[in-house]
C-alpha positions as CSV (number, residue, x, y, z in Angstrom):
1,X,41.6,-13.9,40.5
2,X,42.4,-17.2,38.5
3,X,41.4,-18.9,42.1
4,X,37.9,-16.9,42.4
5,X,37.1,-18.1,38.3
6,X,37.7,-21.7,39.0
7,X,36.0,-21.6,42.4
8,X,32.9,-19.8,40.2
9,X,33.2,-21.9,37.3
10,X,32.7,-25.3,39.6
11,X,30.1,-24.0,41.4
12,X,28.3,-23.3,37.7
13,X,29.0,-27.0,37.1
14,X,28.3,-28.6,40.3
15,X,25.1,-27.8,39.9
16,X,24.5,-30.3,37.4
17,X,26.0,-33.5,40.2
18,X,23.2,-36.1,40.2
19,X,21.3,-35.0,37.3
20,X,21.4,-37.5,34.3
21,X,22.7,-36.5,30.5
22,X,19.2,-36.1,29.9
23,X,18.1,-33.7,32.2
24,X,21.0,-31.4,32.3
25,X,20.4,-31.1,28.4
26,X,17.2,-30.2,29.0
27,X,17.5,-27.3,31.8
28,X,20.4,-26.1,29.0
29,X,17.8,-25.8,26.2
30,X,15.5,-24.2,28.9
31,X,17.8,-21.7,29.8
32,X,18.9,-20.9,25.8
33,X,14.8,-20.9,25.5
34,X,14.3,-18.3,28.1
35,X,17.3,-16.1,26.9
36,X,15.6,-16.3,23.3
37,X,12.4,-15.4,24.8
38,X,13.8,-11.9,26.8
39,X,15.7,-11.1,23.5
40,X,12.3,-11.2,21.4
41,X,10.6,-9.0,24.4
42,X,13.3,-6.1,24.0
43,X,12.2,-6.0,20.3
44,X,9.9,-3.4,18.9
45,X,6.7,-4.3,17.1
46,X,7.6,-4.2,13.2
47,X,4.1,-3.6,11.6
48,X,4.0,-5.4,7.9
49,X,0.6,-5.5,7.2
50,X,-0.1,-1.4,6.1
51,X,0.2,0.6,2.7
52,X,1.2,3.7,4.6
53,X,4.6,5.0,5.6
54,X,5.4,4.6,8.7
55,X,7.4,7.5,10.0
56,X,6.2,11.1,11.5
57,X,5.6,13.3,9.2
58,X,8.4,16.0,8.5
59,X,8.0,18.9,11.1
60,X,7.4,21.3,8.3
61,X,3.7,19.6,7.8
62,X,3.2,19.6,11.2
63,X,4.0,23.3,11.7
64,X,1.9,24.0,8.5
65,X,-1.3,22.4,9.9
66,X,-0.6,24.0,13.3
67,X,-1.2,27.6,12.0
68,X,-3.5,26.7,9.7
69,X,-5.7,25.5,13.4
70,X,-4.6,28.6,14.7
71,X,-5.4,31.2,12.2
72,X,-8.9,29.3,10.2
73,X,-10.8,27.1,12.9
74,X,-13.1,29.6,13.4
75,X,-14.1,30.0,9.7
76,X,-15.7,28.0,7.0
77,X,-13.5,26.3,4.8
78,X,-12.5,26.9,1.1
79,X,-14.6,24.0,-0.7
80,X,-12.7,24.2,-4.0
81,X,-9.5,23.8,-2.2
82,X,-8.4,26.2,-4.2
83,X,-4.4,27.2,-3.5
84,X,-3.8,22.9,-3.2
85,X,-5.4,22.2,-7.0
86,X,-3.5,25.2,-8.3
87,X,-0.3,23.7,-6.7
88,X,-1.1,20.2,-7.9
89,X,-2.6,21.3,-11.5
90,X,1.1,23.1,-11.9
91,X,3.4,20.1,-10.6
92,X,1.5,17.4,-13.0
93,X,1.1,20.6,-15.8
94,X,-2.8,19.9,-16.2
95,X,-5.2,22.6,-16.1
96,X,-6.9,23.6,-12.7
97,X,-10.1,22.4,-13.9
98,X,-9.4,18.6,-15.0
99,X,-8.4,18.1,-11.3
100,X,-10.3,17.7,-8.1
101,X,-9.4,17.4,-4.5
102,X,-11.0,15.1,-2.2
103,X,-11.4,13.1,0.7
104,X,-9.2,10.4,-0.3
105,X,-9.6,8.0,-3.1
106,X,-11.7,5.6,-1.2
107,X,-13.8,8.8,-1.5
108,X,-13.1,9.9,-5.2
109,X,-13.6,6.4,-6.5
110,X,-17.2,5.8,-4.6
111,X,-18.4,9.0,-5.9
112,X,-17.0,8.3,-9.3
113,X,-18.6,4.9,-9.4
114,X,-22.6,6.7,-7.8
115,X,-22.1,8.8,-10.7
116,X,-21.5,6.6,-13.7
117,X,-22.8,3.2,-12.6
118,X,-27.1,2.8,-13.6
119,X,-28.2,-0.6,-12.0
120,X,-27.2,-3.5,-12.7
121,X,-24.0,-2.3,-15.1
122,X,-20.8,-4.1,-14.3
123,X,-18.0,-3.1,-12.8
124,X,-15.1,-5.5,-13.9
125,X,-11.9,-5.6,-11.7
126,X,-8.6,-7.4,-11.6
127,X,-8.8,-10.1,-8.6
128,X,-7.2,-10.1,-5.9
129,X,-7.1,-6.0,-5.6
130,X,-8.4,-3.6,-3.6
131,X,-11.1,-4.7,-1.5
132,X,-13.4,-1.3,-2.1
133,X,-14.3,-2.0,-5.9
134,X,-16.7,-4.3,-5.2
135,X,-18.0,-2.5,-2.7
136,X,-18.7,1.2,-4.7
137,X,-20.4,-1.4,-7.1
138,X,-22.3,-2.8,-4.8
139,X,-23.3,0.5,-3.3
140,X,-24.0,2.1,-6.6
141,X,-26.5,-0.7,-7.6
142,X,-24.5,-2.5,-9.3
143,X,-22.3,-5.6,-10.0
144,X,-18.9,-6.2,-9.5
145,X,-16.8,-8.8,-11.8
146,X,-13.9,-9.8,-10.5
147,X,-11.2,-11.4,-13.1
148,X,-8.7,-13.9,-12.3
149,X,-4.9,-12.5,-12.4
150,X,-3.8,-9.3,-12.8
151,X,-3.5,-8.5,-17.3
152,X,-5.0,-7.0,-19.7
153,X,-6.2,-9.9,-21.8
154,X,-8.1,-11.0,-18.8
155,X,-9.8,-7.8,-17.9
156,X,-10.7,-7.4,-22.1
157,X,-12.6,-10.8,-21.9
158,X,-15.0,-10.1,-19.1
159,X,-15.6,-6.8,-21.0
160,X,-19.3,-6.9,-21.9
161,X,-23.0,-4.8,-23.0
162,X,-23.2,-4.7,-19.2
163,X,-19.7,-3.6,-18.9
164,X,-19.4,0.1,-17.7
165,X,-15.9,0.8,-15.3
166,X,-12.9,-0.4,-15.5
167,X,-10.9,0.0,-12.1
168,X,-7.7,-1.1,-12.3
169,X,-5.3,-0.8,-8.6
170,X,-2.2,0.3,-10.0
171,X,0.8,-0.7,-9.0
172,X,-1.9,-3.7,-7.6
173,X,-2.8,-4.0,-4.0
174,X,-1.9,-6.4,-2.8
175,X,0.0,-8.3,-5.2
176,X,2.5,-5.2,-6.6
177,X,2.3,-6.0,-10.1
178,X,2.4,-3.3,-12.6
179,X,0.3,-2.7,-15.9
180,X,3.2,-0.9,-18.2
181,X,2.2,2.3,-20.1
182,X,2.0,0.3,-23.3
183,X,-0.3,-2.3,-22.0
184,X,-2.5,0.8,-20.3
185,X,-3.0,1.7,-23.9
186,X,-3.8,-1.5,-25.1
187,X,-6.4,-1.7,-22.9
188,X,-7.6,1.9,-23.3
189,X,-7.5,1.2,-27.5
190,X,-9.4,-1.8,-27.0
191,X,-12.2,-0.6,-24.6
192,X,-16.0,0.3,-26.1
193,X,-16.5,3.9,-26.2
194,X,-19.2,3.5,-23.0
195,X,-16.5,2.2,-20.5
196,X,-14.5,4.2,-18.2
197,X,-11.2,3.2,-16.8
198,X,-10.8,4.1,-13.4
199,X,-6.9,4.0,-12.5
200,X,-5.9,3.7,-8.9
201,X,-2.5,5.2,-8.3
202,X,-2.6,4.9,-4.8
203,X,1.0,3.2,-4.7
204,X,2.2,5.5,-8.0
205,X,4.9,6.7,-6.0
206,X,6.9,3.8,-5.0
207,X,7.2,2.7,-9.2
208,X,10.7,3.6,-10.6
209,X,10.0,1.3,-13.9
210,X,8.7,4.5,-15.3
211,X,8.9,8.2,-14.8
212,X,5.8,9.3,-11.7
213,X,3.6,10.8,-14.5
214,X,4.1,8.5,-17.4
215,X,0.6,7.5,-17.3
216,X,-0.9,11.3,-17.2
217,X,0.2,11.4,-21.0
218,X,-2.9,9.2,-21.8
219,X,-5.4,11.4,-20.5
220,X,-5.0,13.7,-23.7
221,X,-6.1,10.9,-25.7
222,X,-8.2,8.8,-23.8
223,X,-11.3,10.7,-22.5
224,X,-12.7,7.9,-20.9
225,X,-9.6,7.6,-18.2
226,X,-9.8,9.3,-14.3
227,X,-6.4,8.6,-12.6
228,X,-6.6,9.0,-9.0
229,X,-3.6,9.8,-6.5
230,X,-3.6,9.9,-2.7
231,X,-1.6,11.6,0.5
232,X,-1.7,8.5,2.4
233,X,0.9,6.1,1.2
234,X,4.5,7.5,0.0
235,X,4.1,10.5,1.4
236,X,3.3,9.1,5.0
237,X,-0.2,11.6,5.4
238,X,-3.1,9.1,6.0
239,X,-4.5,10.6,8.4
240,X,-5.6,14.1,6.6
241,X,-7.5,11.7,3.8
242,X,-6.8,13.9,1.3
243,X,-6.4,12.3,-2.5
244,X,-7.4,13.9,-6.2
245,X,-8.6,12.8,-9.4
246,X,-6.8,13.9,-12.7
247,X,-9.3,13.9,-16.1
248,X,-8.7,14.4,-19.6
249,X,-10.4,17.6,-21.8
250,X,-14.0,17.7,-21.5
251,X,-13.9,15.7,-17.9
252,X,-14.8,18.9,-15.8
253,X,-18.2,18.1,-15.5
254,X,-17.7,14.5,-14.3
255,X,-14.8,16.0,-12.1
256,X,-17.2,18.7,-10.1
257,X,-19.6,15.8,-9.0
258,X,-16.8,13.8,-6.9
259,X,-15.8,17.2,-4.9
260,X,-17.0,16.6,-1.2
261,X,-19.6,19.0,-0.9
262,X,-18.5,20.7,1.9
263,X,-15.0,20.8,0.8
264,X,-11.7,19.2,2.0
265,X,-11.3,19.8,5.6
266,X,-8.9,23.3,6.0
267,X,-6.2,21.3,7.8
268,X,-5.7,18.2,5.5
269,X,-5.4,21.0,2.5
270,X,-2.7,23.0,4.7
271,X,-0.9,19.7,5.3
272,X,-1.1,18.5,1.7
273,X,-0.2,21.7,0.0
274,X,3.3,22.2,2.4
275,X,3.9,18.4,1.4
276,X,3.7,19.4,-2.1
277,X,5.5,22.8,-2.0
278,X,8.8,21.2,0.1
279,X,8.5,17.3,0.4
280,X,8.9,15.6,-2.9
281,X,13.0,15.2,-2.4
282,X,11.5,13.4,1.1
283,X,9.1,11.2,-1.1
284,X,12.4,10.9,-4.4
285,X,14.4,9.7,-1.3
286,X,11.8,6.9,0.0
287,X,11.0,5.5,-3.1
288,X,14.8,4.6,-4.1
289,X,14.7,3.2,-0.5
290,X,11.8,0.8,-0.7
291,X,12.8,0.0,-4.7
292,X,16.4,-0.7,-2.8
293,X,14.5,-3.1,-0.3
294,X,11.6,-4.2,-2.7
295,X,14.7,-5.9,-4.8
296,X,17.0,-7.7,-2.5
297,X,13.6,-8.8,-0.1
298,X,12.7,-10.5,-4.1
299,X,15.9,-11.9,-5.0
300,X,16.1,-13.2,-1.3
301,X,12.6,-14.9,-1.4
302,X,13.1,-16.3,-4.6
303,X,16.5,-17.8,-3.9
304,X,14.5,-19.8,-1.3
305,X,11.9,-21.2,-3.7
306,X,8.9,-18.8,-3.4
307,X,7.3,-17.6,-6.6
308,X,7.0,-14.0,-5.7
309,X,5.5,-11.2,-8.6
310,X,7.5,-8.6,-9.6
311,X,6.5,-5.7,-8.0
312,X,6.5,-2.2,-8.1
313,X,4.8,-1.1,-5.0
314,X,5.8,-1.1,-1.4
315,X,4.4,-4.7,-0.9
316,X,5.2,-8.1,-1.9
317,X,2.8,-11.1,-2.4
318,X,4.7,-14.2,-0.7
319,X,3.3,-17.7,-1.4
320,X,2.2,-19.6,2.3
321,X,3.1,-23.0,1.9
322,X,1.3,-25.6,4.3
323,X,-2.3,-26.8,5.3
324,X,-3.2,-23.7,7.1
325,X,-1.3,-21.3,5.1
326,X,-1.4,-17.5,5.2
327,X,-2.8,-18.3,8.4
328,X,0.1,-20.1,10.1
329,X,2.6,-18.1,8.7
330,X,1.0,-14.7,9.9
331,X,1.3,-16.6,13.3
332,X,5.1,-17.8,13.2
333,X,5.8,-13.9,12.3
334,X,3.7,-12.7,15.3
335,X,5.4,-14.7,17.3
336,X,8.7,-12.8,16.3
337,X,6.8,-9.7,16.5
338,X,6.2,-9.3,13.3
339,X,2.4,-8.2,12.0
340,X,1.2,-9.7,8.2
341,X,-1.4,-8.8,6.3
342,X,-3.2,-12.1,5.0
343,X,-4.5,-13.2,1.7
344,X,-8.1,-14.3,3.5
345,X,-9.8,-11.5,3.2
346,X,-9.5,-11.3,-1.0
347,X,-9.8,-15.0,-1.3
348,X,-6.2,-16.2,-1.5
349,X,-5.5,-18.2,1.7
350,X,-2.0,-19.3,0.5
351,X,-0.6,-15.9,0.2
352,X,0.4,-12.8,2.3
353,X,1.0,-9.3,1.7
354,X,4.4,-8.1,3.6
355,X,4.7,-4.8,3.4
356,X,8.6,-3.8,2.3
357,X,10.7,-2.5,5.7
358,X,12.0,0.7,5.1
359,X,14.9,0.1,7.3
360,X,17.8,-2.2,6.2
361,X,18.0,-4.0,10.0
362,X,14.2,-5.0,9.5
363,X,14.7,-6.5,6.0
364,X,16.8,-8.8,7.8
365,X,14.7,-9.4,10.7
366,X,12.2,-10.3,8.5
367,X,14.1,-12.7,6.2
368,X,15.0,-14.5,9.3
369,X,11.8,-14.7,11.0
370,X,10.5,-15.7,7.4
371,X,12.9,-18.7,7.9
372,X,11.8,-19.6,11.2
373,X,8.2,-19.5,10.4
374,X,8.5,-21.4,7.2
375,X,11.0,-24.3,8.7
């Protein structure tokens, strides 16, 4: 045996006779290059660049949608969704009528803004946020003013005549950054009487610097609020595109004229109201998870000299340091097979939204393709 290894091992070095210092360091680094190469191949896409979870849904949802096909397709719908707003009404302890289910909150939100914006009344928004403000403004014939940073001194001093909704992303997409309960009432105190706030709580679920419904309290005494929630993000169900919108007293009114008119499609409500009834432990369990991730994924960043915001949603805004920016570091990470959203498309080219891993092997993948990209 000892024979056969030596007679192996020189034929593995014989094969460099004749060939200079040079060139065998070269067809070494080749070879390493080519192992490197099949390793990344044998690794699985890790998708960075989404809000959404994900995972499959829990069979339960699945099953719950199935007989809902089975048992409805042949019927019309119920429009007021009525068994889901009773369920959600009783788990936020609101009345039935200061809620609303709809298709989404891309949906609530553009039917809010038709509804209260005349033209040419301003609609004054954080910047960067979510990209579909400025376009319900746009669409509902008016004008969208985008403010610098993400506070509520800044949003106070675009605040005009003109000035008639507030929408405010939060936890903030993309950046993560959260407005606090106190400053939420700042703002709300400080608002004229003709302004409605618009609160986005798309990414509500993934916060655990306050208790889910903290913000509900203000409802009672700020009129002038809508909070909206969605299906799509914690709890992993973007596909139904079914959200609500939560008033204070006297909002019914407003409330009834962002319902889809022809209702919430019978299988989204089936699918929402079984996540309700029996999946918020799943959606308890995923947001200690990301917090878990969101912190060490900061700490690690920051240790290496990137001035990352605190966040409090599943994402994190990482600074792109170089000529091309976002740009080249989205492509360093797709080269390790790793997909970034960039900061291009809301007019910061030297950042990128990375969406936190839910897994504790891909938070290390990413830290170390993060390093290779960067170096």
């Amino acid at each position: 045996m000892a024979r056969q290894r030596k007679g192996l091992l020189g034929g593995y070095y014989k094969q460099f006779e004749g060939l200079s210092e040079e060139e065998v360091n070269a067809d070494l680094r080749a070879a390493a290059a080519e192992r490197r190469a099949k390793q990344l191949a044998r690794l699985e896409p890790l998708d960075l660049s989404r809000t959404t979870w994900p995972e499959y849904p829990p069979p339960a949802i699945v099953n719950a949608i199935t007989f809902a096909a089975r048992r409805g397709l042949h019927r019309y719908l119920d429009r007021a969704s009525g068994e889901l707003r009773s369920e959600l009404a009783h788990r936020h302890d609101v009345a039935e009528g200061r809620l609303v289910v709809g298709d989404g909150v891309a949906q609530l939100i553009s039917e809010a803004a038709g509804a209260l914006l005349e033209p040419d009344d301003e609609l004054v928004t954080p910047w960067p946020s979510y990209p579909l403000f400025p376009v319900v403004a746009r669409h509902a014939r008016g004008h969208a003013v985008p403010v610098s940073g993400f506070s509520v001194d800044g949003v106070l001093e675009a605040v005009n005549d003109r000035t008639r909704l507030i929408a405010l992303c939060n936890p903030n997409d993309p950046t993560g950054e959260l407005l606090s309960l106190a400053e939420l009432t700042r703002l709300l105190q400080a608002l004229p009487e003709r302004v409605v706030v618009l609160l986005d709580e798309a990414l509500r679920d993934f916060v655990d610097a306050e208790p889910l419904d903290a913000t509900l309290q203000l409802l009672e005494d700020f009129p002038r609020l809508l909070v909206f929630r969605t299906f799509s993000k914690a709890w992993g169900l973007a596909g139904l595109r079914c959200g609500y919108a939560i008033g204070g007293p006297g909002s019914e009114p407003l409330l009834e004229q962002l319902a889809p008119e022809l209702g919430v499609n019978e299988l989204a409500q089936a699918g929402a109201l079984e996540a309700v009834r029996t999946q918020a432990g799943v959606v308890d369990r995923r947001r200690a998870r990301i917090a878990e991730h969101r912190a060490e994924l900061t700490d690690a960043l920051r240790e290496r000299g990137l001035e990352v915001p605190a966040s409090q949603a599943n994402v994190l805004w990482v600074p792109a340091p170089g000529p091309h920016g976002a740009s080249d570091l989205a492509t360093g990470l797709d080269r390790a097979g790793i997909v970034v959203q960039t900061g291009n498309g809301v007019g910061a080219p030297d950042r990128v939204r990375v969406t936190v891993p839910h897994r504790p092997e891909d938070v290390a993948r990413l830290l170390r393709s993060l390093d290779a990209a960067s170096g």
